[in-house]
NUVO-868405 format. One record per residue: x, y, z of N, C-alpha, C, O in turn; residue in one letter. Coordinates in nm, 3 decimals. Layout:
N
[r [X,Y,Z],[X,Y,Z],[X,Y,Z],[X,Y,Z],A]
...
***
This chain:
81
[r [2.481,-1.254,0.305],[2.361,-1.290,0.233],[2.327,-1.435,0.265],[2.426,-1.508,0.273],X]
[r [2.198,-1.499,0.288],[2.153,-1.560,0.302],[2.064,-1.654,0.166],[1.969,-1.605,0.105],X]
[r [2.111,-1.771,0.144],[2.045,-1.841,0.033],[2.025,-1.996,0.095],[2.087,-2.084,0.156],X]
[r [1.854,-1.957,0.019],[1.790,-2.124,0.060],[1.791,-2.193,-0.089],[1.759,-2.152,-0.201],X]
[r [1.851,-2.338,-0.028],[1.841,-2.406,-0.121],[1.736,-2.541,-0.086],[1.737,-2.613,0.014],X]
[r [1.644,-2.547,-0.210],[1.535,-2.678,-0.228],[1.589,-2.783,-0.181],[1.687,-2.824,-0.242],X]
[r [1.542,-2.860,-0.058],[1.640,-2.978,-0.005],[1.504,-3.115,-0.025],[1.402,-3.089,0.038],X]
[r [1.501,-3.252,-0.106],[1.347,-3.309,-0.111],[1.438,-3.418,-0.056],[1.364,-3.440,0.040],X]
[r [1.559,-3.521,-0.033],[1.600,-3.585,0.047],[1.705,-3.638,-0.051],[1.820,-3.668,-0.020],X]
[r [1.653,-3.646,-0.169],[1.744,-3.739,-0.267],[1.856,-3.650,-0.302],[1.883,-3.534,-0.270],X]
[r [1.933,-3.771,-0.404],[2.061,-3.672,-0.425],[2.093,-3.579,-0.491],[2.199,-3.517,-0.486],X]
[r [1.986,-3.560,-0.570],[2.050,-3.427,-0.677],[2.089,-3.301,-0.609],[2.193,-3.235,-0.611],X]
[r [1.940,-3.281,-0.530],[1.924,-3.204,-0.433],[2.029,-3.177,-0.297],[2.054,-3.081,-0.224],X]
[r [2.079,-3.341,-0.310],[2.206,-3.337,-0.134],[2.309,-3.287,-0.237],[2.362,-3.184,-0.196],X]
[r [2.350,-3.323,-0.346],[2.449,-3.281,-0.440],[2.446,-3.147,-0.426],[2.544,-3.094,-0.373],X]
[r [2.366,-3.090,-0.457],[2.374,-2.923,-0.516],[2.378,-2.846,-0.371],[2.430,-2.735,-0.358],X]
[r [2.321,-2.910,-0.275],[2.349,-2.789,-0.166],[2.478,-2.810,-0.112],[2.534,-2.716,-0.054],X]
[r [2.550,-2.955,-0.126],[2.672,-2.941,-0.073],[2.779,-2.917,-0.187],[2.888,-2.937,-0.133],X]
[r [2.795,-2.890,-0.292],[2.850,-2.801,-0.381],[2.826,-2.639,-0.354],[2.924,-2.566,-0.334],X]
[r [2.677,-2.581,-0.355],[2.639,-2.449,-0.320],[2.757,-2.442,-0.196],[2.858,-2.377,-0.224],X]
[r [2.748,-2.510,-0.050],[2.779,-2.495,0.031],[2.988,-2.486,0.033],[3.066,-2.405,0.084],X]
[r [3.003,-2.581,-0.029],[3.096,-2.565,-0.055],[3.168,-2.454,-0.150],[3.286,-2.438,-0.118],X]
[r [3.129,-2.383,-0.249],[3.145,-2.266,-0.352],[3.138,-2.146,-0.307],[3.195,-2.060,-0.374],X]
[r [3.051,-2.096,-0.151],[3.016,-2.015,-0.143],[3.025,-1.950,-0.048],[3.037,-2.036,0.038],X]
[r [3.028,-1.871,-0.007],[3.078,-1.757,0.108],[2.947,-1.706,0.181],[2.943,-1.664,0.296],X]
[r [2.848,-1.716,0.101],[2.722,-1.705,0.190],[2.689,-1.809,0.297],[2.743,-1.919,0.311],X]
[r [2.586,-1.751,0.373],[2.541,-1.876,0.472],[2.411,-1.926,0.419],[2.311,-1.855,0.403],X]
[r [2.420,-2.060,0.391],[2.355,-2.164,0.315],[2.218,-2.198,0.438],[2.221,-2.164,0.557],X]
[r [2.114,-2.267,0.373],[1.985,-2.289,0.423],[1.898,-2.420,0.334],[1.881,-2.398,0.215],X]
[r [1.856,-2.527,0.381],[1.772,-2.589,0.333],[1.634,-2.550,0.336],[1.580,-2.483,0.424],X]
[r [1.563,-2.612,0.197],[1.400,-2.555,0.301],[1.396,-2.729,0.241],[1.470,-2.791,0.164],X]
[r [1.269,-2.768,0.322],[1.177,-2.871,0.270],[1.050,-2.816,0.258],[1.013,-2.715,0.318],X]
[r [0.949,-2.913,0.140],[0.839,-2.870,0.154],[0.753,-2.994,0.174],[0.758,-3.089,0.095],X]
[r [0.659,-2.991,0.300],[0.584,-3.059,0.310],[0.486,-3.063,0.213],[0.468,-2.941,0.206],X]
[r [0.403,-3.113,0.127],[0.318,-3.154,0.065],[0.207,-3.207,0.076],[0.104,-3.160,0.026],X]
[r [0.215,-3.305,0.138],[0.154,-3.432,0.114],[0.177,-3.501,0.272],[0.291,-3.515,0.315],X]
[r [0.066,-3.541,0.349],[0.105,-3.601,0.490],[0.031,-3.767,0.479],[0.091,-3.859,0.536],X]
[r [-0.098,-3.795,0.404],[-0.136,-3.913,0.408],[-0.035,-4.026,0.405],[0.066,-3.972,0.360],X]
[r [-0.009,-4.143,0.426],[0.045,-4.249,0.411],[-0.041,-4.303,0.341],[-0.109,-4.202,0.354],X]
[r [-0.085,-4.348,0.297],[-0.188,-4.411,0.141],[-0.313,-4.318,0.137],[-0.411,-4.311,0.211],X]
[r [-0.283,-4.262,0.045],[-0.405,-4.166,-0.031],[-0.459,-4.220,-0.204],[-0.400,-4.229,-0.312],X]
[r [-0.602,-4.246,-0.156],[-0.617,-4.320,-0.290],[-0.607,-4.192,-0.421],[-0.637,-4.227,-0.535],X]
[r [-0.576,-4.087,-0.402],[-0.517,-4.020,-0.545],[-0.384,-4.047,-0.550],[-0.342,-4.081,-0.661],X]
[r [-0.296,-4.040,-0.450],[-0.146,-3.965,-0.484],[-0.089,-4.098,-0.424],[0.034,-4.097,-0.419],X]
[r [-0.157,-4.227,-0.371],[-0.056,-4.339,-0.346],[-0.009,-4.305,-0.217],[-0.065,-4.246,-0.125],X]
[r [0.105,-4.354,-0.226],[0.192,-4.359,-0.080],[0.280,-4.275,-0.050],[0.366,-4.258,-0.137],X]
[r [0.290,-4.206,0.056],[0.353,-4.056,0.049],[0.463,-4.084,0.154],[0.432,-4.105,0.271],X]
[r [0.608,-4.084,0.108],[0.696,-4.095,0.190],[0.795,-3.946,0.227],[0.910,-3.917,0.192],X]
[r [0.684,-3.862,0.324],[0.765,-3.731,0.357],[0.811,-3.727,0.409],[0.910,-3.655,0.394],X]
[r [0.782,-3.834,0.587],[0.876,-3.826,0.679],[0.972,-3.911,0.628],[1.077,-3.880,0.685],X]
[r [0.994,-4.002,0.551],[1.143,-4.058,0.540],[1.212,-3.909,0.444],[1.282,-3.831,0.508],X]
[r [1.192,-3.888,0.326],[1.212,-3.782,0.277],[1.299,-3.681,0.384],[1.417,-3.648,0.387],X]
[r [1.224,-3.661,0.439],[1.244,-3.507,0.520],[1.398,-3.569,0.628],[1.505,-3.512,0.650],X]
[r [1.360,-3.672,0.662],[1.446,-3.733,0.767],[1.586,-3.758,0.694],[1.688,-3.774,0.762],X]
[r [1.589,-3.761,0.561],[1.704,-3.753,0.462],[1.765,-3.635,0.458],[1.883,-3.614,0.488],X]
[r [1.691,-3.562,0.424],[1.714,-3.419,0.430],[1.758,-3.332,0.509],[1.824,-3.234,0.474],X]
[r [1.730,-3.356,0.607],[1.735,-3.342,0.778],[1.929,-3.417,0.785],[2.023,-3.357,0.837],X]
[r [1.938,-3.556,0.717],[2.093,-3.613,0.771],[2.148,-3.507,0.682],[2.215,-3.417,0.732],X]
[r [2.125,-3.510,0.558],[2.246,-3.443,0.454],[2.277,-3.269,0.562],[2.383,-3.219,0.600],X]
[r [2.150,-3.229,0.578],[2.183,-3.072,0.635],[2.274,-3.115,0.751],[2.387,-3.067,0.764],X]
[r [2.229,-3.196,0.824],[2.342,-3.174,0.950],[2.481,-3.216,0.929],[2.571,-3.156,0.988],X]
[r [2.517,-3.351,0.823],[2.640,-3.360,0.768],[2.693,-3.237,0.715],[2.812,-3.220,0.742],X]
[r [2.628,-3.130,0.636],[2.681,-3.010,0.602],[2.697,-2.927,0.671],[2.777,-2.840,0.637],X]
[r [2.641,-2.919,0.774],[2.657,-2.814,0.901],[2.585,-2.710,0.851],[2.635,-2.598,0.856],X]
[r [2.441,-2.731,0.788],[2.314,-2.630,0.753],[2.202,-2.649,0.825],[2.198,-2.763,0.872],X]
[r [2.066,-2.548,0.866],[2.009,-2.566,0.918],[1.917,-2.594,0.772],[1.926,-2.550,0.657],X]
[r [1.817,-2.701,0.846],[1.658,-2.731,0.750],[1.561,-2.668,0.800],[1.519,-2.676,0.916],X]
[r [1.532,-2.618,0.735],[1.355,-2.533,0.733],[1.246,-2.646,0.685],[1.269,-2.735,0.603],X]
[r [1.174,-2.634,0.726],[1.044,-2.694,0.681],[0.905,-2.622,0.634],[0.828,-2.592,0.726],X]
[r [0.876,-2.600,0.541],[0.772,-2.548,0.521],[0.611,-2.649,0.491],[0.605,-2.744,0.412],X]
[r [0.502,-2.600,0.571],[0.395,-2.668,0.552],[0.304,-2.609,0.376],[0.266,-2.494,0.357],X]
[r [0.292,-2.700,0.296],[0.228,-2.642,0.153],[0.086,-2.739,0.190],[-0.007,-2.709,0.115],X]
[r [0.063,-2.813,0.256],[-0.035,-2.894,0.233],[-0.184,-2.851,0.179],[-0.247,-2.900,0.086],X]
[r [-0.214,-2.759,0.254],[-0.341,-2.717,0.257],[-0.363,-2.634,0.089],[-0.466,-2.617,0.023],X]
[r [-0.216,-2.593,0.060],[-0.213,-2.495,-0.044],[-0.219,-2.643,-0.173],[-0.282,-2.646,-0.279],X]
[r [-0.152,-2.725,-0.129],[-0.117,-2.843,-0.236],[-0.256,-2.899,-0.249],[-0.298,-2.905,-0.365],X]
[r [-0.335,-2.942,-0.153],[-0.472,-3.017,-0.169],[-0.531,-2.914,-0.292],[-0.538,-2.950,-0.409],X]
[r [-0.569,-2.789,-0.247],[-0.643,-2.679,-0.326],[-0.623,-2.674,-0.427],[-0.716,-2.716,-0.495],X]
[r [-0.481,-2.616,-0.517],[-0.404,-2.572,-0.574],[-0.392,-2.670,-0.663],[-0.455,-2.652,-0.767],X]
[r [-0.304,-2.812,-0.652],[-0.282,-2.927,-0.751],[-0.343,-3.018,-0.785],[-0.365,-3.063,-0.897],X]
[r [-0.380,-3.055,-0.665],[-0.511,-3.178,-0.663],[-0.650,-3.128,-0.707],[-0.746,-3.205,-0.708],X]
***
């Protein structure tokens, strides 16, 4: 069985997949979700995804997991904003 776990760069998130990863007998999966691509957007400020993601990206390969990336943007502009 296959389980993705929410990876956003910080630690709660590096915490829990390398606990999951460690607990579990399944084969583990990050996703990220892109959001947000502006670097200063006068609604949402300053959007740091590629550092984010690039976090996310070290913790998976220290764990020996692959990262997924998923694009939400278009759904996030519509949808939240």
């Amino acid at each position: 069985m296959q389980i993705a776990i929410a990876m956003s760069g910080g630690v709660d998130s590096s915490v829990a997949a390398a606990l999951l990863k460690e607990q579990s007998d399944h084969q583990i999966f990050g996703v990220f979700m892109k959001n947000w691509s502006d670097n200063q957007a006068e609604k949402t400020g300053a959007c740091t995804w590629v550092k984010d993601r690039l976090d996310a990206l070290a913790v998976a390969a220290q764990l020996g997991i692959v990262l997924k990336t998923v694009d939400f943007e278009k759904e996030y502009r519509a949808l939240v904003l």
